[in-house]
Every structure is written in structure tokens, then in C-alpha cells.
N, C-alpha and C positions, 0 to 999 in steps of 0.2 A: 290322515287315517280316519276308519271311522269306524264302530263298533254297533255290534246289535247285544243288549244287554238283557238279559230276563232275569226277574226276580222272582224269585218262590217263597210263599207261606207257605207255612208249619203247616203237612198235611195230617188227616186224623189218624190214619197211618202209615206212619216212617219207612217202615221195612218195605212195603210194597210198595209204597211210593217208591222210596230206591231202587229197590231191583227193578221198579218198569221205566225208570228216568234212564238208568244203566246200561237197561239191556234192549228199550224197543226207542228211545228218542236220542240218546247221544250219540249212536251206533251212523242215522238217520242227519241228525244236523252234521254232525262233524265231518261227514261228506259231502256236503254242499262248498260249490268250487269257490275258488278265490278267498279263501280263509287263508291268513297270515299266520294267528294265532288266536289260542282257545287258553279263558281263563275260568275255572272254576273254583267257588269260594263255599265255604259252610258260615256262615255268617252266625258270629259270637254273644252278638250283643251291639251297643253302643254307650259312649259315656254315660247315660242316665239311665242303663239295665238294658232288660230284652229290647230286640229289635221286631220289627213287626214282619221281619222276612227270615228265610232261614236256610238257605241257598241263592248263589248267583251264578249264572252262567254265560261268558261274556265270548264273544266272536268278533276278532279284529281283520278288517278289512283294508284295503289301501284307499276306498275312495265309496261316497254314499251309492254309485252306481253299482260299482261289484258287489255291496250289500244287496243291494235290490235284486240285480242279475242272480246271486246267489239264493236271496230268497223264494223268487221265481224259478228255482231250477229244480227237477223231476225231485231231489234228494229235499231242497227247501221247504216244497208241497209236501211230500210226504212228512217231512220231519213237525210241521206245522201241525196235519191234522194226529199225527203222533202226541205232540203237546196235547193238543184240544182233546185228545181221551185220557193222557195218565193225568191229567192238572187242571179241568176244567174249574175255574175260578180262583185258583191257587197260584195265580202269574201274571205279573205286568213285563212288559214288553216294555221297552226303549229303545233307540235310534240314539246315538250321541254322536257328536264330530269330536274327537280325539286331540286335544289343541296342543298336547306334548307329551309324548313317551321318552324315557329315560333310563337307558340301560347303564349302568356304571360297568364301565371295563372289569377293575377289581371287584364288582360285587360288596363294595362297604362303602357304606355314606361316607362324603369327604371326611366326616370328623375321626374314620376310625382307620385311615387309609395314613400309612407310614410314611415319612419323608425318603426319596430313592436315593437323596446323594448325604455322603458324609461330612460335608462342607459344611452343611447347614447350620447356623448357631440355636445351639441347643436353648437358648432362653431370646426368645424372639422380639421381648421387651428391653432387651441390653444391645446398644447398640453397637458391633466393634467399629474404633477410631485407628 
């Protein structure tokens, strides 16, 4: 798998930044073909306070080609020079190869996912003889 990731700085203003990110570039990208999935993030912070970014917008592909092919495609071009107007210096761009995606069936990290059978010894440290 592989993704195209952009990152956004805090632009000087929010609102219109939003509404033309919303309404003239997601409209634009998210139609460029061979997209698997679309992750968008508000970015909070990090352990040591503010982060230096404040949006991410990620697009997962099956392979660097269909990235590119997508890129290159009428919606890609447009979507791009759509960026280069609402965010001009307010974006880095990345490419990443994707080395493991993990969906848990249940939706909860192993530690919080219940034993299915009733067998099970309830104290895992006791061994029964």
C-alpha cells in the first residue's frame, strides 16, 4: 500500500481556510481514481505541546503507481493547482510506502477484547492439574 500524505499549517485564517479546503480541494482530490481510502486528521498537538501542523490529509493507494496515475489524472491536476491556490506555503506533501495497516475485527486493542469461550481459567497464572 502506499499513501500521499499532506500536511497543513495553522493558516492565518481558519474559517476560510476551511471552507475553501471543504468546498473547492476535497471535492477535487477525493475524486482522483484508485483511492482505497481517505484519512483526515485535526492535529492536537504532540507530547511536548503544539505541533507545527494542524491538519493532515492522507490518501491510501494499493501500490506507488496508482498514486502517481492518480496524481496525474484530470481530477489529480486539478486538485493540485486547487491546493497551490487555498494553501500556497501552508503544505508539505509526502509519498510513504505503507509497511502495515491493521484493522482489528472487534475494533478494540487486544488488551480490551473479551475471552469467547467459557472454559477459559479465569486466573491465568493458576495453573489447573
Amino acid at each position: 500500500m502506499y499513501k500521499l500524505s499532506i500536511l497543513f499549517r495553522a493558516p492565518s485564517d481558519i474559517p476560510t481556510f476551511e471552507h475553501d479546503w471543504a468546498n473547492t480541494f476535497v471535492p477535487l482530490a477525493e475524486a482522483m481514481p484508485g483511492i482505497l481510502r481517505v484519512a483526515v486528521s485535526n492535529i492536537d498537538g504532540g507530547p511536548d505541546g503544539p505541533a507545527p501542523f494542524y491538519k493532515s490529509h492522507e490518501f491510501h493507494f494499493e501500490n506507488r503507481a496508482a498514486m502517481d496515475a492518480a496524481m496525474n489524472s484530470e481530477a489529480g491536476m486539478r486538485a493540485g493547482h486547487a491546493l497551490n491556490a487555498i494553501a500556497t506555503g501552508l503544505f508539505t506533501i509526502l509519498f510513504c510506502e505503507v509497511l502495515e495497516d491493521i484493522v482489528r475485527e472487534s475494533g478494540k486493542p487486544p488488551e480490551q477484547q473479551l475471552p469467547t469461550s467459557n472454559n477459559q481459567n479465569p486466573n491465568p497464572h493458576v495453573v489447573d492439574l
